[in-house]
C-alpha positions in Angstrom: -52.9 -12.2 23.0 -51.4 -12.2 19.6 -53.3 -9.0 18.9 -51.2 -8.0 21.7 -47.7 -8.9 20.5 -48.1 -7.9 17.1 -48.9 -4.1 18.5 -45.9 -4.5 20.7 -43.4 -5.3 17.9 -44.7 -2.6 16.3 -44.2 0.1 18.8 -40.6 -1.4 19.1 -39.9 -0.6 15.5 -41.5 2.9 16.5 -38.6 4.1 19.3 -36.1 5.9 18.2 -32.7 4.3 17.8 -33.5 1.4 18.7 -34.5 -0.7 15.9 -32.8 1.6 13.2 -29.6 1.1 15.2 -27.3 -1.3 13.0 -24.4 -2.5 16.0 -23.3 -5.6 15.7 -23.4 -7.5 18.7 -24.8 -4.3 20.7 -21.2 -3.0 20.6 -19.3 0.2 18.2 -15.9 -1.1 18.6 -12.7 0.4 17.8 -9.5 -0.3 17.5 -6.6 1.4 17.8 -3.4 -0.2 15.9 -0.6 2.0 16.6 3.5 1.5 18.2 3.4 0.7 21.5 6.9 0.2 22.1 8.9 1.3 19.3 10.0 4.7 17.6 6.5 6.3 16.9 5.2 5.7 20.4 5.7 9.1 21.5 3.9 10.6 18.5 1.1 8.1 18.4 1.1 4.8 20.9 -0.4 4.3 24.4 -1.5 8.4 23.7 -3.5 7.4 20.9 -5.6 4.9 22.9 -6.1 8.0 25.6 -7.3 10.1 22.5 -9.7 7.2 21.5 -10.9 6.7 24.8 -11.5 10.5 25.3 -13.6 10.8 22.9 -15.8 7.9 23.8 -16.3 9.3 27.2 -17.9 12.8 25.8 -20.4 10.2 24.6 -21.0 8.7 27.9 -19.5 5.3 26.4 -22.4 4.8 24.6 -24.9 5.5 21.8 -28.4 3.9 21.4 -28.1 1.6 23.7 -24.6 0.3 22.2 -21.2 0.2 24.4 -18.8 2.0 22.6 -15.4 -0.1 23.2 -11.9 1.0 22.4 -9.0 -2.1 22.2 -5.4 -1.8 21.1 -2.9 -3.6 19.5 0.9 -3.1 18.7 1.8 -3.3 15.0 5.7 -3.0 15.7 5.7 -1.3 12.5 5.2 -4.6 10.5 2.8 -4.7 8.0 2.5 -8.2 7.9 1.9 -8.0 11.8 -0.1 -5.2 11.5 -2.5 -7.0 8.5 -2.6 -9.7 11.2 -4.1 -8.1 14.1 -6.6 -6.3 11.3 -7.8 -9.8 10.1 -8.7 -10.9 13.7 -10.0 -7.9 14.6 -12.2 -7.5 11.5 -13.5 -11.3 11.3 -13.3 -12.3 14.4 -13.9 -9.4 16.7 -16.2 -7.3 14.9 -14.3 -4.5 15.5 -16.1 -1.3 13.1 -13.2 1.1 12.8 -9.6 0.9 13.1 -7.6 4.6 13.9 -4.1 6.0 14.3 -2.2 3.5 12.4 1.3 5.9 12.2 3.0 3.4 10.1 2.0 3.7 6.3 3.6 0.3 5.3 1.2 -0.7 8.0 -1.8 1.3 6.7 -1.3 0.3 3.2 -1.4 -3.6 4.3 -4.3 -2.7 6.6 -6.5 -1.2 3.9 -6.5 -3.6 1.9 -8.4 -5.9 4.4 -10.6 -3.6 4.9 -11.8 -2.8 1.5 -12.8 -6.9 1.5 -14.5 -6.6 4.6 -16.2 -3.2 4.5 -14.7 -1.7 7.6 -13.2 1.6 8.0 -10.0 3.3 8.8 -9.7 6.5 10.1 -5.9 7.5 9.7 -4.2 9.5 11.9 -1.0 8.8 11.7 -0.3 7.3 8.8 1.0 10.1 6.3 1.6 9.0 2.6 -0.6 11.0 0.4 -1.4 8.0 -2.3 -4.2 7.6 0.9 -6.3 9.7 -1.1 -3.7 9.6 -4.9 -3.5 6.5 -6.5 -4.6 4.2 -3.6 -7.5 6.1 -2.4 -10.5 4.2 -1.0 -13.5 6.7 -0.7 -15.9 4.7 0.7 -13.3 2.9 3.5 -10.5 5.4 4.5 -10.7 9.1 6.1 -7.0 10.2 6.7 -7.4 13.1 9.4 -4.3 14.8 10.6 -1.7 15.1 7.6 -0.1 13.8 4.5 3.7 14.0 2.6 1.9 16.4 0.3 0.5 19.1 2.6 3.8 18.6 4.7 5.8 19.3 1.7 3.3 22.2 0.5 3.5 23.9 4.3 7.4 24.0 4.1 6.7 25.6 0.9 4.6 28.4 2.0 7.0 29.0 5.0 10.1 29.1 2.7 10.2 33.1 3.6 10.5 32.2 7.1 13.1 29.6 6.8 15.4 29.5 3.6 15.8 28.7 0.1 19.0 26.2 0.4 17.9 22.9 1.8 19.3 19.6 3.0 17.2 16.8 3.8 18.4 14.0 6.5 15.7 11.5 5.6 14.1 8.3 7.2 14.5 5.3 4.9 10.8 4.4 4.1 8.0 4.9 2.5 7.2 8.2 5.0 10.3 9.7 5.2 10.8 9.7 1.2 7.5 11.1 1.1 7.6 13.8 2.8 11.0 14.5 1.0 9.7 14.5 -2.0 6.5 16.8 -1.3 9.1 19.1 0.3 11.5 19.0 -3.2 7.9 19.7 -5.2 7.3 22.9 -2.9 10.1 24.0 -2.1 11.5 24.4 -5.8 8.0 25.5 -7.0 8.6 28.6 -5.0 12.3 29.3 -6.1 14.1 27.3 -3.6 16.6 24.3 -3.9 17.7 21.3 -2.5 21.5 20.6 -2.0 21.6 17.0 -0.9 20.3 14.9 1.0 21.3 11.3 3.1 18.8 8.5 3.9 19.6 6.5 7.4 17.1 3.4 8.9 14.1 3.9 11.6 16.0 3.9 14.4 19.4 5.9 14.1 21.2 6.7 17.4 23.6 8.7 16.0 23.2 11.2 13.2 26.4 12.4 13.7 27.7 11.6 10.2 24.4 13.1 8.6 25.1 16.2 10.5 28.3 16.6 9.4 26.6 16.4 5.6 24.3 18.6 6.4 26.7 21.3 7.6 29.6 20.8 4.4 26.8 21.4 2.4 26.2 24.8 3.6 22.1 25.0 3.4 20.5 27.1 5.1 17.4 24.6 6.0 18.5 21.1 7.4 15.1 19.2 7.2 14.5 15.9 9.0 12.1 13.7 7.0 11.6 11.8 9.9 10.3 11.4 13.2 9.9 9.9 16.8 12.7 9.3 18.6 14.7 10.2 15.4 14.1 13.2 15.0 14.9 13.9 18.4 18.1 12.3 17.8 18.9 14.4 15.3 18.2 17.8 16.5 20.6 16.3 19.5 22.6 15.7 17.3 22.9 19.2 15.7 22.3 21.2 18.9 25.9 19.0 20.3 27.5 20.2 16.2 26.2 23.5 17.0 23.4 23.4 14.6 20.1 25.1 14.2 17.7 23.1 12.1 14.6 24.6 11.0 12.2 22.1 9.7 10.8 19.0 11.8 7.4 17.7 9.6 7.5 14.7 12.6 8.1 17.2 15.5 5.8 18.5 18.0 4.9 18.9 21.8 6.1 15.4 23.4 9.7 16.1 21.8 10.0 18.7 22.8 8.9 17.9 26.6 11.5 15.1 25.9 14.3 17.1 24.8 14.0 20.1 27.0 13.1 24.0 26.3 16.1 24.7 26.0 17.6 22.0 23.3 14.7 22.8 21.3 14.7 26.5 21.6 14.4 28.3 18.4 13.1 25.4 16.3 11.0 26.1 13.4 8.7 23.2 12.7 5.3 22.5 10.7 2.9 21.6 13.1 -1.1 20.0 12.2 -2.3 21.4 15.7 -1.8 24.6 17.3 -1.8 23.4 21.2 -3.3 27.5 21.6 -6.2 26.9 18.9 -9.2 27.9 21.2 -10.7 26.8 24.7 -11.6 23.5 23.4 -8.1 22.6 22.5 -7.2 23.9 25.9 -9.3 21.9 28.2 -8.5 18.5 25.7 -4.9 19.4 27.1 -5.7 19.8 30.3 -7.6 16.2 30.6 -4.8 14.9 28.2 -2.3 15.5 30.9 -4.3 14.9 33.6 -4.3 11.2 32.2 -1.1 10.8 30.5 1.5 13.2 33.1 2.8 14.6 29.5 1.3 17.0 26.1 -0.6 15.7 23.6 1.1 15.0 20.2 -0.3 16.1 16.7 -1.4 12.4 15.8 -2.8 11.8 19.6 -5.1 14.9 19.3 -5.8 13.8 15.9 -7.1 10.3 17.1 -8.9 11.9 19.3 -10.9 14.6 16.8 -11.2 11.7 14.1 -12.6 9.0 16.7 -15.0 11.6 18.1 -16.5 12.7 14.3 -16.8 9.0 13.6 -19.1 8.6 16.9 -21.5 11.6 15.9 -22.1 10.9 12.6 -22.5 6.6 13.6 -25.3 8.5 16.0 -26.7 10.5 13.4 -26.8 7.9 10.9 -27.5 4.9 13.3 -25.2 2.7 11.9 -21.1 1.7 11.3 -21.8 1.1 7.8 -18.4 2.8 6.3 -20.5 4.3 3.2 -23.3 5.5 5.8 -20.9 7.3 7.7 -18.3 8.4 5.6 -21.3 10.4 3.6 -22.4 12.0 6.9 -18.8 13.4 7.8 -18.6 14.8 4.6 -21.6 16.8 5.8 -20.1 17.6 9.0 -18.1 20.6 9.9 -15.2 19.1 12.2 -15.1 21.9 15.5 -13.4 20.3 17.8 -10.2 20.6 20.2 -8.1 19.7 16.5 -9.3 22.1 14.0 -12.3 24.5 14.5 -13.3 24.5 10.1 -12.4 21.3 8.9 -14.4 19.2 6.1 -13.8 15.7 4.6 -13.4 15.5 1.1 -14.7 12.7 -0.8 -11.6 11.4 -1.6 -10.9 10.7 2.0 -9.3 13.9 2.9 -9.8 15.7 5.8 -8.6 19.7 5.0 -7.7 21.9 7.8 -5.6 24.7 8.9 -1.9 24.2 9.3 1.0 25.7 11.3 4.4 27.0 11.4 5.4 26.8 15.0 8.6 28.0 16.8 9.8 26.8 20.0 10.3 29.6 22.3 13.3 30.3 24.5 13.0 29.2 27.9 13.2 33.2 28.8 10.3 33.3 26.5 7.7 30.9 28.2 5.5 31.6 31.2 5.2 28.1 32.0 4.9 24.5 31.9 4.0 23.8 28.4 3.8 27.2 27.7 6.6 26.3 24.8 5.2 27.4 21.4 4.4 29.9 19.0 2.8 30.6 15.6 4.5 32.3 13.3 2.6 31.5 9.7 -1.1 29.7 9.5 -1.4 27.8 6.5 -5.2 27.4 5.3 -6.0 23.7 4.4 -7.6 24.7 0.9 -3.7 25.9 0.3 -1.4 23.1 1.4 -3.6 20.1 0.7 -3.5 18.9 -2.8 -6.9 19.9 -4.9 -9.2 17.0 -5.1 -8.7 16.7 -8.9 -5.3 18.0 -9.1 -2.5 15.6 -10.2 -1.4 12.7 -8.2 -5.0 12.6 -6.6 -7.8 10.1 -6.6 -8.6 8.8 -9.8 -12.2 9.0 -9.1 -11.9 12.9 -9.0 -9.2 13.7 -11.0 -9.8 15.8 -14.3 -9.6 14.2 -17.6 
C-alpha cells in the first residue's frame, strides 16, 4: 500500500500544470482599481472591469485548474483610498495583479504597496512617465497604454499637421502637468512655441474663462492637458466660443459618442488605439458594445490587451510570481485587438504604435461609430522615451 501511494504522488508531480502551477488559493485574481463614479469613468471605470473580464473569458475563466477572478474597487481618485483598497486586496485577498488604475496620484500610492508585497500592477490608465523615469519598478510595474512623455512626443511629431503656436488649458495635477510639459519638450524641440497656458481643478464645468485665454492669445493649437468629462467640457466650451481645438491627449471614442459627431467634428487628437487597427480590434468592439451599449476607450481596450498578456504568460510560466511573468512578457510579442507589434521593455514599458486621429464630419461617416480617421501613425520606437535616454530608469540609463 505505501508502495502504492508513493507512485501515486509521483505521477501527480508528473502532470502538467498541475503541480508546477503556483495559485494561491487555486485562484489568479485580479483587480481592477479604477473611477467608478467620478471624472475618469468614461475613459476607464465600469469599462475597465468589461475589458478585464473579456479577457478572462478568451481563457475559458480558467488556467490549470485555477479560476481566474476579476473584482473591482472605486479609488475616487484618492490615493490614500486607493492605497487602502490595495492593502486589503494584497494581504487580505490575495489578489495577484492590480490594472487600469487612471489616477497617477493613485498609482504612485499603489506601487509602493506593491513593491513590499511583491504583487504587480499592470497600468493602463495611469500616465506619468516617472512609471518607468525615476520611480520605475521593473520587476512590479508594466505600464501598457501611454505616458506624459510619448503624449508629448506624438504632438510633437504631428506639429506639421496642427501648428506651431500653442496654448495649453491644463488639469491641475500631477497628469495634466505632465503631459504639458512632455508637450512644451516636443513641441519646442521641433521649432514650435508655447504662448501660455491656465491650470483649472479636476472637475471644471465651465472653461469659459480658459477659453477666452486661449483665444486672446492667438495660438493656433489650444491643447487640453486634461481629460474625462473635462475635456469634454472644454471642447463644449470652445465649439459654443466658436473654437476649433486641435489637440485632446485625454480624448477618444466615448467623448466623442458623448458629445455628438457633430460637436466633435474636425478634432484633431492623439489617440493610443486606432478603433480600425485590424479584425481583431474590430470584433473586441463589436463584443465591447455588445456588453457595454457604448465604444471602447483607449484605457478600456488597454485593460483589456494588458490583462490578457498577463494571463498567457501566468500560463506559460505557471505562476503569478511578478519577476516570473514580467520576464515572459518581455519575451512576448503583444498581437492583440490593442496593438498588433508591441514589446515590454525592461523598464516597464510597453512600446507601441501611436495615432493622430481626426473626427470626421457627420457627412463624412457611414455609420454608427464609423467616426474616425488616421491621419499620421507614430511608431512606438519614436514617441516613447529610449530606455537609457534622460529622465528614464535609473537601472538603464547611460552613465
Amino acid at each position: 500500500m505505501r508502495k502504492f501511494l508513493i507512485a501515486a504522488f509521483v505521477a501527480l508531480l508528473a502532470v502538467p500544470g498541475a503541480a508546477r502551477a503556483d495559485f494561491a488559493d487555486g485562484t489568479i485574481k485580479i483587480g481592477v482599481l479604477t473611477d467608478l463614479s467620478g471624472p475618469y469613468e468614461g475613459n476607464g471605470g465600469h469599462g475597465s472591469v468589461t475589458g478585464a473580464q473579456m479577457a478572462a473569458d478568451e481563457f475559458g475563466g480558467q488556467i490549470d485548474g485555477a479560476k481566474i477572478q476579476i473584482i473591482s474597487a472605486d479609488h475616487q481618485n484618492k490615493p490614500d483610498i486607493g492605497a487602502s483598497i490595495a492593502s486589503r486586496w494584497f494581504e487580505v485577498e490575495h489578489v495577484d495583479a492590480v490594472t487600469d488604475l487612471v489616477n497617477s496620484a493613485v498609482a504612485f500610492a499603489v506601487l509602493n504597496l506593491a513593491k513590499k508585497d511583491n504583487k504587480l500592477l499592470l497600468l493602463a490608465g495611469a500616465g506619468s512617465a516617472d512609471f518607468t523615469g525615476k520611480a520605475c519598478a521593473p520587476d512590479n510595474l508594466a505600464q501598457w497604454v501611454y505616458d506624459t512623455y510619448a503624449a508629448g512626443s506624438a504632438a510633437g511629431e504631428a506639429m506639421p499637421y496642427l501648428g506651431k503656436t500653442w496654448f495649453f488649458i491644463t488639469a491641475d495635477y500631477v497628469f495634466g502637468k505632465g503631459v504639458q510639459a512632455g508637450t512644451t519638450r516636443a513641441i519646442e524641440a521641433h521649432g514650435g512655441k508655447v504662448v501660455g497656458s491656465v491650470l483649472h481643478p479636476i472637475g471644471t464645468s465651465d472653461f469659459s474663462s480658459y477659453i477666452l485665454q486661449a483665444q486672446a492669445s492667438k495660438a493656433e493649437v489650444i491643447a487640453f492637458a486634461n481629460g474625462g468629462q473635462d475635456t469634454m467640457n472644454g471642447i463644449k466650451a470652445a465649439h459654443e466660443f466658436g473654437v476649433k481645438a486641435k489637440l485632446f491627449p485625454g480624448f477618444d471614442l466615448t467623448e466623442i459618442k458623448a458629445m455628438g459627431l457633430a460637436n466633435a467634428a474636425g478634432t484633431l487628437y492623439v489617440a493610443y488605439w486606432n478603433p480600425n487597427l485590424n479584425e481583431k480590434a474590430h470584433a473586441f468592439f463589436k463584443e465591447f458594445v455588445k456588453r457595454r451599449g457604448k465604444p471602447p476607450a483607449d484605457f478600456q481596450i488597454g485593460t483589456y490587451s494588458a490583462v490578457r498578456s498577463y494571463l498567457l504568460a501566468v500560463k506559460a510560466v505557471h505562476s503569478t510570481d511578478p519577476k516570473k511573468v514580467l520576464a515572459q512578457l518581455r519575451t512576448m510579442k503583444i498581437d492583440d485587438a490593442f496593438t498588433e507589434n508591441g514589446h515590454l521593455r525592461p523598464d516597464g514599458r510597453m512600446v507601441h504604435d501611436i495615432y493622430l486621429l481626426q473626427v470626421k464630419t457627420p457627412a463624412e461617416s457611414h455609420g454608427e461609430y464609423d467616426w474616425t480617421k488616421v491621419i499620421a501613425t507614430m511608431p512606438g520606437d519614436k514617441v516613447f522615451r529610449p530606455i537609457d535616454g534622460p529622465g528614464g530608469c535609473p537601472q538603464f540609463a547611460k552613465h
